[in-house]
N, C-alpha and C positions, 0 to 999 in steps of 0.2 A: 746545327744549333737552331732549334724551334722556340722563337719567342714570339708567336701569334696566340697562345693559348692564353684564356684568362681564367687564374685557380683562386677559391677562396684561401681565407687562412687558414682554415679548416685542412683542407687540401692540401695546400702545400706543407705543410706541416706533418700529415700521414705520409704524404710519398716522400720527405727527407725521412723519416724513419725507416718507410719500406728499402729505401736505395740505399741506407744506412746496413740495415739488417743484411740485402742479398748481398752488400762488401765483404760485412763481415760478422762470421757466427759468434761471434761472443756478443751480438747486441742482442737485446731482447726486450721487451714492456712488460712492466706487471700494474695492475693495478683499478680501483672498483669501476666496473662496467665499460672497460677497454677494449670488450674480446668481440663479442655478438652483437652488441649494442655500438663499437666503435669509439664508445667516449662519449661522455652525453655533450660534449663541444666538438666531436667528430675530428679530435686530433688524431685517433687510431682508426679509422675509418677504411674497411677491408682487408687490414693486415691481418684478420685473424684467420679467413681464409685462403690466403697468401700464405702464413707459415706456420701454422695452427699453434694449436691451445701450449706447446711445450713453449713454446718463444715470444705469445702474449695472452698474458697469464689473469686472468679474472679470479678478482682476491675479493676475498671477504672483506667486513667493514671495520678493519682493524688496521689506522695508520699506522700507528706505532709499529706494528709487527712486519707492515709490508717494506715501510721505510726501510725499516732496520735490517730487512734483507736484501734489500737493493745493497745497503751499502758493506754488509759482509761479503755480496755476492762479486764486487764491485775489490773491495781485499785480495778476494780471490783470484782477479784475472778477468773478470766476465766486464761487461760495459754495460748496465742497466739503465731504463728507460724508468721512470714511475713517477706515475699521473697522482700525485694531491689535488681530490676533485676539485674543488675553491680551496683558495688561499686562506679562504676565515678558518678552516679544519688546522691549521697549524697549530693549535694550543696543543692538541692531543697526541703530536710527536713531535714537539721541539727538542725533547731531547736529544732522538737520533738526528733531528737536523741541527741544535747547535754542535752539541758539544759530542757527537760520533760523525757523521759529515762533514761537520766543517772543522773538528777540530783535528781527527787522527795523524793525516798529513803531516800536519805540524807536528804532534807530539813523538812523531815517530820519526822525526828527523830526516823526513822525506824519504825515510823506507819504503811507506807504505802509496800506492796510488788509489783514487776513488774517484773513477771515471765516471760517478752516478748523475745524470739529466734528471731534476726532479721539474716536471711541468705542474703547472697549476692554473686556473682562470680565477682573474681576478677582473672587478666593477661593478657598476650598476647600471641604471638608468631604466632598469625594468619592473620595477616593485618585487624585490625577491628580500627588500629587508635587511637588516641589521645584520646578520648573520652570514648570506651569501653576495655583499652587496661592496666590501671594501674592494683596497689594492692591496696595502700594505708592503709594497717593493722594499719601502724603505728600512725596515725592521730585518730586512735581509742584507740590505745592503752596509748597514751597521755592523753584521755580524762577520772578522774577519775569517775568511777559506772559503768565502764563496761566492761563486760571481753569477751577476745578476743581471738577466738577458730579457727587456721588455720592447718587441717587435712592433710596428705598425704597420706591416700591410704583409703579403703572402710573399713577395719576391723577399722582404730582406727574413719571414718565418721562415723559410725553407733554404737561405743561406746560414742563417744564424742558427737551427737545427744542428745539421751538420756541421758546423765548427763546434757546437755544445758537446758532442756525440764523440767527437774525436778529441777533445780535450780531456786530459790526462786529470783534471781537478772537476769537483761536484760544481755543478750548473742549475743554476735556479730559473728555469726558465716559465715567464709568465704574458700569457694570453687575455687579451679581451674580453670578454663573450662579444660585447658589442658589433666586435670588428669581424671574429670568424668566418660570417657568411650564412650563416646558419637561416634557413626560410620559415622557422617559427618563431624568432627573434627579430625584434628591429635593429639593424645592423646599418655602420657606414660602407654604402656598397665602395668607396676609394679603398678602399682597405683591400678589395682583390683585383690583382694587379697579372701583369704577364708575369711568365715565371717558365724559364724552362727546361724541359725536361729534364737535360744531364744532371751531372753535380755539381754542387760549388756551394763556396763557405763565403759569408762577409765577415769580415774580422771583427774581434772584440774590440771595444776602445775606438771605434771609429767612428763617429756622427755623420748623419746626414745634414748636410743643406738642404730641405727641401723648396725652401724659394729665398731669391735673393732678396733683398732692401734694402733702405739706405735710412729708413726714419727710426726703429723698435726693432731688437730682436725679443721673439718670444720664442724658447726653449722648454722643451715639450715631449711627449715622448705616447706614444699607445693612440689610445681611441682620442686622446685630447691633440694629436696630430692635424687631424680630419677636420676638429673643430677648429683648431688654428687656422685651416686654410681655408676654410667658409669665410672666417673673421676676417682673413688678409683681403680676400677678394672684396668683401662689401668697405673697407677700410681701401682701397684704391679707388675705388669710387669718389672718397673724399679726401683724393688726395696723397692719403700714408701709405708710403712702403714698406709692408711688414716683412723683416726676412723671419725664417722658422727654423728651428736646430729640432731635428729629431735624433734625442740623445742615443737611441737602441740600445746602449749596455752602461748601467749603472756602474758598475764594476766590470773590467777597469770602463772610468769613467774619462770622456774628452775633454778634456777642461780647454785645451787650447782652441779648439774648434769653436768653445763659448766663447773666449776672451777676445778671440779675432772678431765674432759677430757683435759684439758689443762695444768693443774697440770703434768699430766703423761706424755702429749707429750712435752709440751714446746712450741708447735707455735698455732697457731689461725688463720686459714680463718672465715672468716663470708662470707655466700653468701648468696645474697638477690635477689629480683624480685623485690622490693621495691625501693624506689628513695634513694640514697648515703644522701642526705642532712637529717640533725634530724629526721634519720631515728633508722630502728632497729640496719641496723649494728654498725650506732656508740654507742649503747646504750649496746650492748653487747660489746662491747670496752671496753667501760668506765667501765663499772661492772670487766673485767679483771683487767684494769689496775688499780680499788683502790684495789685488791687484789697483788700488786706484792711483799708485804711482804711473802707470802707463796707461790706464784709462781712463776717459774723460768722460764721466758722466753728465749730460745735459739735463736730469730729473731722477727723483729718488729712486730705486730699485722698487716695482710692483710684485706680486705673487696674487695668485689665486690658486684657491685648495679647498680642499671639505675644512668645514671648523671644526673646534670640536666635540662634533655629538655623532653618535650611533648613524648612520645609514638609514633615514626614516622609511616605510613600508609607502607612509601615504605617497601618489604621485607627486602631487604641488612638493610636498614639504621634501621627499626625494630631488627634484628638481631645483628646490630652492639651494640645497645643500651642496650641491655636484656641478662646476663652473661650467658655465655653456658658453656656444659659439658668441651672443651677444654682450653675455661679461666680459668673455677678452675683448671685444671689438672697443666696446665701454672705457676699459682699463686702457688699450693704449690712444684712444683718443685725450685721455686723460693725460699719457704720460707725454704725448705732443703737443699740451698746452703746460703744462706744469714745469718752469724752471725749476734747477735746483737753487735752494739756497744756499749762501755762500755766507761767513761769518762777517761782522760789520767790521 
């Protein structure tokens, strides 16, 4: 077992698919600029020369049509890979992704299986604009048949890969740009991590602890990870122990693993890259708040999230929109001096 190697996300992410693929031939990738070009996120990155053009398949610019063959192809017996270049392109195949992906399963009374990995990159923080600039997790995660797989760093991409890959149900699996590793992007270099060679899955549903505490938990999940643990760090400085929950999979989602770290600390940040409105963080709210028979809150529930407007182009107004490492620092120093109130 070699874990002295350190792979981007990028990386590890192409070799779970490569060591996916030489398992087993019903896997394959379809999808725009995956083949010779690797994926302009470098999720597929030399697999086309590894198993050529029949097994990853460089498709026109037609989601609707490619989705839509992943997931016949996927009826059929085959185990399809397919790259939605950003997540903002979803308008132009939500059909086959709500109601033929997520819904068939079901309507067929569990006849039918649809082992399709649909990956996608989602954020910003680079001026690419309104357009290719969301996350939108949430909007998937609302939709039921499909589960929702958002990694932060290369060890748990290339577990949570291969558990996507082998699961018998479609899998929405969504990437960074931020975090990938990518050298013409500003990236969080935490994000690439050892990772080794063989195979192996981290399960769905199961959070990480990334650091302990005893003052805030903040629950988090992607590139907004990295940010939490910049914020923990200058936040020990002054004293506060921030622990951090990196959720990794929306669906199914670990609500226990929040409820314990909040249990212990008493306050709640949620921070998002995602839009504030019926979003994730109020959804991990609400999950707190029917629990406040056995938790004890010591200050209101915080959140931080994009508001809501579009994804600005300009940088400043980019940055003002998208929570940074010094907002969460800001917010739980806040939430360590702010009692809750209590009725007279």
């Amino acid at each position: 077992m070699s874990n002295n190697r350190i792979l981007t996300m990028a990386q590890a992410i192409a070799e779970a698919i490569g060591q996916e693929m030489e398992r087993d031939p019903r896997v394959f990738a379809m999808g725009e600029d995956i083949g010779r070009y690797g994926g302009i996120f470098g999720a597929t990155g030399g697999l086309l020369d590894r198993f050529g053009p029949e097994r990853i398949m460089d498709t026109p610019i037609s989601e609707t049509a490619f989705i839509g063959t992943a997931t016949g192809a996927a009826a059929e017996g085959m185990r399809p890979i397919v790259e939605l270049m950003f997540v903002d392109f979803f308008g132009v195949c939500m059909d086959q992704i709500y109601n033929h992906l997520a819904k068939n399963t079901y309507m067929s009374g569990g006849a039918l299986k649809l082992p399709v990995v649909l990956t996608t990159a989602i954020g910003g923080g680079y001026g690419d604009a309104a357009q290719h600039s969301q996350c939108l997790y949430s909007i998937f995660a609302h939709v039921p048949g499909l589960k929702v797989v958002v990694p932060s760093n290369a060890y748990d991409a290339k577990g949570l890969m291969i558990e996507a890959i082998r699961d018998d149900n479609p899998v929405m699996f969504f990437y960074h740009k931020g975090i990938m590793g990518l050298p013409w992007m500003r990236y969080y270099e935490g994000a690439s991590t050892h990772v080794p060679t063989e195979s192996y899955t981290v399960p769905f549903g199961k959070a990480a602890v990334v650091r302990e505490g005893r003052d805030v938990s903040i629950v988090t999940l992607s590139q907004m990870v990295h940010k939490a643990q910049l914020a923990a760090q200058e936040l020990h400085g002054q004293g506060i122990e921030a622990e951090i929950i990196d959720l990794r999979t929306l669906v199914p989602l670990d609500v226990d693993t929040v409820v314990r770290s909040v249990t212990k600390t008493g306050r709640l940040l949620v921070a998002d890259e995602d839009y504030l409105n019926f979003g994730l963080s109020g959804e991990i709210a609400a999950l707190v708040a029917e629990r406040l028979d056995t938790i004890a809150l010591k200050a209101p529930v915080r959140r931080l999230g994009v508001p809501g407007v579009p994804i600005p182009y300009s940088r400043p107004l980019e940055e003002a929109v998208i929570p940074s490492t010094q907002r969460i620092v800001e917010a739980c120093q806040q939430l360590c001096k702010q009692p809750l109130r209590t009725a007279a």
